[in-house]
C-alpha positions as CSV (number, residue, x, y, z in Angstrom):
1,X,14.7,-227.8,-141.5
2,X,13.7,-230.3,-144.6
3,X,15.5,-233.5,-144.2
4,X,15.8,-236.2,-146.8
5,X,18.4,-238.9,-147.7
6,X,20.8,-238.4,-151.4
7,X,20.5,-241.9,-152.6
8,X,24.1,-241.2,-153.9
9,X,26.5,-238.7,-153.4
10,X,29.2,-238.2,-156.7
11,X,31.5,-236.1,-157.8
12,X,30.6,-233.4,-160.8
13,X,33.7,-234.1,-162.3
14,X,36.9,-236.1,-162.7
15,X,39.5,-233.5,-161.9
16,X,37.4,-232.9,-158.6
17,X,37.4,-236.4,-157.8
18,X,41.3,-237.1,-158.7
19,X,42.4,-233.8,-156.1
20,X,40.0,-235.9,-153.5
21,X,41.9,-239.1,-154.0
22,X,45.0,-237.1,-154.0
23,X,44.5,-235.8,-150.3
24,X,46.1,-237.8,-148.0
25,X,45.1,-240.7,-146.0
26,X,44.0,-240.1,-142.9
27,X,44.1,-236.1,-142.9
28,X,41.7,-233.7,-141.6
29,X,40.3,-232.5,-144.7
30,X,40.0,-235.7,-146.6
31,X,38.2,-237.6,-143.2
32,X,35.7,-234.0,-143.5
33,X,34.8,-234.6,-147.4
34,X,34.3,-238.4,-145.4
35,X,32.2,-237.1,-143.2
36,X,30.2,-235.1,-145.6
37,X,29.4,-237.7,-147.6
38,X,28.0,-239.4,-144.8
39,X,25.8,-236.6,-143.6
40,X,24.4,-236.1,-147.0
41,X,23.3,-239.5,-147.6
42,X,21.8,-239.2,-144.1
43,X,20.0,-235.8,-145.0
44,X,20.9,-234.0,-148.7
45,X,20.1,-230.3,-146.6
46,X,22.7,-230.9,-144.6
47,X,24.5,-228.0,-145.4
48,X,23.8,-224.0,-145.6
49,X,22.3,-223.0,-148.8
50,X,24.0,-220.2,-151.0
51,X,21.6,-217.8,-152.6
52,X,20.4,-218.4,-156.3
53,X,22.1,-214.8,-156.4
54,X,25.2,-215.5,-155.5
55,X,25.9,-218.9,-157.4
56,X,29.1,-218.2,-159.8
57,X,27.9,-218.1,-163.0
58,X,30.4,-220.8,-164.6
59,X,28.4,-223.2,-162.2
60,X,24.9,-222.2,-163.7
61,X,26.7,-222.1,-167.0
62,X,28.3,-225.7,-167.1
63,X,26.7,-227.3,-164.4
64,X,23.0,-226.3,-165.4
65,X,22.2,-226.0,-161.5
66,X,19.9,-223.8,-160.4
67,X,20.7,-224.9,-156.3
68,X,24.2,-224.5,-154.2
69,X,25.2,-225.6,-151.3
70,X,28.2,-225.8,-148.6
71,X,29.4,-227.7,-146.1
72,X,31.9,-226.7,-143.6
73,X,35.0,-228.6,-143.4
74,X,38.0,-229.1,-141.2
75,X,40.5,-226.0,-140.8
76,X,37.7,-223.2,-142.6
77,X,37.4,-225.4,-146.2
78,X,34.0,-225.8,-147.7
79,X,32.5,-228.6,-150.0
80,X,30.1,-227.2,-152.6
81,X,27.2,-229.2,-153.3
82,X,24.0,-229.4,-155.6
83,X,21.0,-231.9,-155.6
84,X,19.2,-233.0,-158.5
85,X,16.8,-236.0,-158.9
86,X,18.0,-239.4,-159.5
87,X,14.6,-240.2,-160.7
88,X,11.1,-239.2,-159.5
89,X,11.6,-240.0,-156.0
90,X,15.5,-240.1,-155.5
91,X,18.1,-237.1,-154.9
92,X,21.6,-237.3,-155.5
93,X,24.3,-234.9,-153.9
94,X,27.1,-233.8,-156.5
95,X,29.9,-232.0,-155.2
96,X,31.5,-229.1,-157.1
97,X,34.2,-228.6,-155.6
98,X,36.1,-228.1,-152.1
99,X,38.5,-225.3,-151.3
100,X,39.9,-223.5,-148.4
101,X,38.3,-220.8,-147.3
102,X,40.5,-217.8,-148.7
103,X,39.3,-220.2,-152.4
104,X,35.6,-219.9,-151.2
105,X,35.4,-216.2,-150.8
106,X,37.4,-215.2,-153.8
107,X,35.5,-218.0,-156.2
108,X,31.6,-216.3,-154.5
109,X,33.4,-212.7,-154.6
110,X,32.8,-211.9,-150.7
């Protein structure tokens, strides 16, 4: 497995980042996104890779990615991910999203 630190570890967006802070203190799912961000700045291929071919379009589209990634969380919720370069020798982990895992399947159409 390829291992290697995210200098930083964001969120893609503001409305991502406000339901985050909106989770409650303390509970599972919130101490999991914790968690996550912990392991990625450990090691940015942390989580399971999702196939170029099966990255929703309206990621590719607004996002520009051309990587996806998830990470399991507490009670069957994911945390998608993408890296990109921070500069020439840095990678930073920007999460998409997080969802249960009903959200998941229904958002990569399994």
């Amino acid at each position: 497995m390829f291992k290697k630190p995210a200098s930083g570890v964001v969120f893609a967006l503001d409305s991502v980042e406000n339901k985050f802070n909106s989770l409650p203190e303390g509970g599972n799912i919130k101490k999991g996104i914790c968690r996550a961000f912990e392991d990625l700045k450990e090691n940015a291929f942390c989580g399971k890779n999702i196939p170029k071919k099966q990255i929703p379009k309206i990621y590719i589209q607004e996002h520009k990615i051309d990587n996806l990634w998830w990470y399991p969380l507490p009670d069957g919720w994911r945390l998608v991910y993408f890296i990109t370069t921070h500069s020439k020798t840095e990678l930073l982990a920007v999460i998409l999203d997080f969802f249960t895992h009903k959200e998941y399947e229904r958002k990569f159409n399994y």
